[in-house]
N, C-alpha and C positions, 0 to 999 in steps of 0.2 A: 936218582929218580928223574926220569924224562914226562917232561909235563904239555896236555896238549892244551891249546885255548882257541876257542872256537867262537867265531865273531863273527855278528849279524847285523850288518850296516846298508843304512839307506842315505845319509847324509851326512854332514859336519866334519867334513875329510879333514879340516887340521885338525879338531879333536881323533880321528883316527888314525892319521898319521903320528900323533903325539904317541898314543898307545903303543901302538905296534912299537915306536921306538923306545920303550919302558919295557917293552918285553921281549926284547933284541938280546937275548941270553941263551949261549951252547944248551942248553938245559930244555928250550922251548922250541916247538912246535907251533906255528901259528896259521889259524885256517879262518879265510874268511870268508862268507858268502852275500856276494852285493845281488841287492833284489832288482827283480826281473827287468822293473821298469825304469832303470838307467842308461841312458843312452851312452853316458861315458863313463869308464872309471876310472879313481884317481894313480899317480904313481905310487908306489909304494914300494920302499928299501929297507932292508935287512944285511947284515953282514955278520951276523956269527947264529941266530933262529935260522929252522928253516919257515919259508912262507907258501902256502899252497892256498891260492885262489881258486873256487870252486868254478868249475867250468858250467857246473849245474843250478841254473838260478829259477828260485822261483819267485811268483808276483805275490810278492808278500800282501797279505789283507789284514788291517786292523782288527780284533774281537774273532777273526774267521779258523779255520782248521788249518791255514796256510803256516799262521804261524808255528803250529806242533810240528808241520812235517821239515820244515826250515830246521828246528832242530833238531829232530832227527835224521835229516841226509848230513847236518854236522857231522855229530856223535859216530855216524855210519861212516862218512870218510875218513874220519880218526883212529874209530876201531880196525877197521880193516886194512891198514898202512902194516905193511909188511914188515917195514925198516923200524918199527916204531913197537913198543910194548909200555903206555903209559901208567904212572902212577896215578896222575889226577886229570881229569880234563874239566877246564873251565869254563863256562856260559858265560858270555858280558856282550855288552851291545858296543857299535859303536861311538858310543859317546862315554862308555866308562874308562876310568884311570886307575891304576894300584895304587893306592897309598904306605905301601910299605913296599922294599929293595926287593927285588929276585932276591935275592939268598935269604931273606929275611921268610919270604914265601916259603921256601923248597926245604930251608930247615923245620919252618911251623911244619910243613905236611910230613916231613918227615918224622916227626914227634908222633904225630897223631895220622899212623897209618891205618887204612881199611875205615876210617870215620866220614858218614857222609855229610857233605854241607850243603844241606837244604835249609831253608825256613819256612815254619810254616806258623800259619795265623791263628794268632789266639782269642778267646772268645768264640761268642756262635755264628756259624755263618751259614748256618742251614738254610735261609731264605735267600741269598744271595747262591749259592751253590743250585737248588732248586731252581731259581731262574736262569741261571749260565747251564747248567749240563741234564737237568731234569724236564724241560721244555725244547720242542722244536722250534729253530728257529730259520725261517725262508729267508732265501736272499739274503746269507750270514755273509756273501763276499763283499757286502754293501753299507756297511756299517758304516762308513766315514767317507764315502762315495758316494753321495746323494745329491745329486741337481735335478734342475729338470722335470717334468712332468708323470713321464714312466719311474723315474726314481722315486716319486713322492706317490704314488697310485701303490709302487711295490713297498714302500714305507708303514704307510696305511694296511696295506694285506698282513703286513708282518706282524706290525700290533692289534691287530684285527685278532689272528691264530692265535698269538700269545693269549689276548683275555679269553678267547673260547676253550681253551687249556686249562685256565685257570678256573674257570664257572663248571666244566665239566669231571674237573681232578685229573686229570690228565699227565703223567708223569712219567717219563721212560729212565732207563737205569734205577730203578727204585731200590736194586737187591746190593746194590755199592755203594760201601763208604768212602767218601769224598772227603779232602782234604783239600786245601787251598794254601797256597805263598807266594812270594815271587818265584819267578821264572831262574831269574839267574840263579848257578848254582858252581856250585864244585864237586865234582864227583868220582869215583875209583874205577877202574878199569873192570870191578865183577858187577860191577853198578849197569854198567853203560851195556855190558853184555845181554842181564836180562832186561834193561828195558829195550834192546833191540831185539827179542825174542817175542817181547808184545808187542811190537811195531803195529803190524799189520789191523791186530785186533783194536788194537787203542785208537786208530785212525777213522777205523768203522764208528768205534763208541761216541769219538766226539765229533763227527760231522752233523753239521746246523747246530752247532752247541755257539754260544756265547763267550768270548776269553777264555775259552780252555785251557789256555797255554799256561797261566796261571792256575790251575786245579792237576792238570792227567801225570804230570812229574812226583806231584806231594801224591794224590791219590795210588799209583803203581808202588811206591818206596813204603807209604803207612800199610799196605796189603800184601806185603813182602817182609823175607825174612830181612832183608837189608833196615828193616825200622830197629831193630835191637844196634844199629853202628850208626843212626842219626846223633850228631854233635849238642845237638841241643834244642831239645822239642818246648821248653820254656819262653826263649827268645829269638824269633823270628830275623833278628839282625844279627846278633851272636851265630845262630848255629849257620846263616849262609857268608856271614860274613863281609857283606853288602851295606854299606853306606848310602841308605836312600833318603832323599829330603824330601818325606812324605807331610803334606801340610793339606788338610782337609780334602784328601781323597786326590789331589793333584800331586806328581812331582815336581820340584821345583830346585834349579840349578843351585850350587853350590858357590862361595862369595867367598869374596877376600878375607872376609873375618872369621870362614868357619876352616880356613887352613889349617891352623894350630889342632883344631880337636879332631880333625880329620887326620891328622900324621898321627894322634899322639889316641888316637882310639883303638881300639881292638879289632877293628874292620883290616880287611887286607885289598878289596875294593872299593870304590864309590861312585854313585852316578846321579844325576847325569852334568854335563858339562857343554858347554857351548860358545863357541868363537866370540860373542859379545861378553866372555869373562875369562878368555883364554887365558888370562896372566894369573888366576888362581891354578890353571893346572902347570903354569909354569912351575910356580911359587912349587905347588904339593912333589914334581919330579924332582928339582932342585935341592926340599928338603930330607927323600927318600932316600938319598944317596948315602946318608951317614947311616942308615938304621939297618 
């Protein structure tokens, strides 16, 4: 089984240097794509993966549509690699780490072929859904971009539209059911095929949407036959497999003390991670190596 993994970094290069070298195995494929507005990027070595830097960057925007299409020119460069016919291809940012060995990895998928590892959110999220992908939203590239005078005039306009949406019933995509999870995932090689088939249209659907990038992966898989080979539609950390330290609606890095439950969990990734705690991902590489 040849595995691709597809990585979307804007900072924290010794956390992604660390990575990249956890996933420095014959078996892997490693693609990454550094967003648009980096002036420099960092080195990065391989000696048994191959590594393919996208030449194609775009100006990633928080909450905007930039995100969905970031990963799909991934998924797109990975499927279409000529030398390459993959078992699973992986989403992680650059600040996540494996918590379990390559081989540890490539045997679990091996077990559990054609199984997709998504997660998706439990409980109701129709109100939150309805404001991310059921309303227009202006000047979605500006979401975490706001100084300024004209930025805060376009602020205002934006929640201006939003209430008059809301007063008037105003809802687009009405006739779709929506799904929501994290972003990262693990996915099959017939997976990745049709959701590049819906490319084009998925891209139409979520322009001026809200965090889409959380919703159009779960919503395309739950409206497809690919939902009968979801790993585990109960638990949103189980079925993607993703170790996230979600504490009241923020992520929050991972510490020295949660090392132990993080090797010794059922996760096979975790995120996020950052140079002011770099010696837990010491600690998690060093302990990986036996499992």
């Amino acid at each position: 089984m040849r595995h691709a993994y597809l990585i979307i970094a804007h900072n924290e290069f010794e956390i992604l240097s660390l990575l990249v070298n956890a996933l420095d195995d014959y078996r892997n494929d490693i693609y990454i794509h550094f967003d648009k507005k980096l002036l420099k990027l960092p080195k990065l070595e391989v000696s048994r993966a191959n590594l393919i830097i996208l030449n194609e960057r775009i100006d990633v925007r928080w909450g905007h549509v930039s995100q969905i299409e970031v990963e799909f020119l991934l998924f797109e460069t990975a499927f279409i690699n000529i030398n390459a016919n993959y078992s699973y291809y992986h989403l992680l940012s650059g600040v996540d780490i494996p918590i379990k060995s390559q081989n540890y990895i490539h045997n679990f998928f091996l077990e559990q072929q054609d199984r997709e590892f998504i997660g998706f959110t439990q409980g109701d999220s129709s109100k939150e859904i309805d404001r991310k992908v059921r309303r227009y939203h202006f000047f979605s590239d500006e979401f975490r971009y706001e100084s300024g005078l004209i930025h805060l005039i376009k602020k205002s306009i934006r929640s201006s539209i939003l209430i008059l949406q809301e007063i008037f019933g105003i809802k687009r995509n009405k006739n779709i059911d929506f799904k929501k999870g994290t972003n990262w995932v693990s996915v099959t090689n017939n997976f990745v095929g049709y959701l590049l088939k819906n490319k084009n249209q998925t891209l139409k659907k979520y322009a001026m949407t809200y965090c889409a990038d959380e919703i159009f992966l779960q919503t395309i898989c739950w409206n497809s036959p690919f939902k009968e080979m979801i790993y585990d539609l109960h638990d949103s950390r189980n079925s993607s497999k993703r170790m996230i330290n979600w504490q009241k609606n923020v992520i929050h890095d991972w510490r020295v003390e949660d090392v132990d439950f993080l090797v010794s969990s059922n996760g096979l990734f975790a995120r996020k991670f950052s140079k002011r705690n770099i010696n837990v991902v010491h600690q998690i590489l060093n302990k990986i190596v036996s499992y």
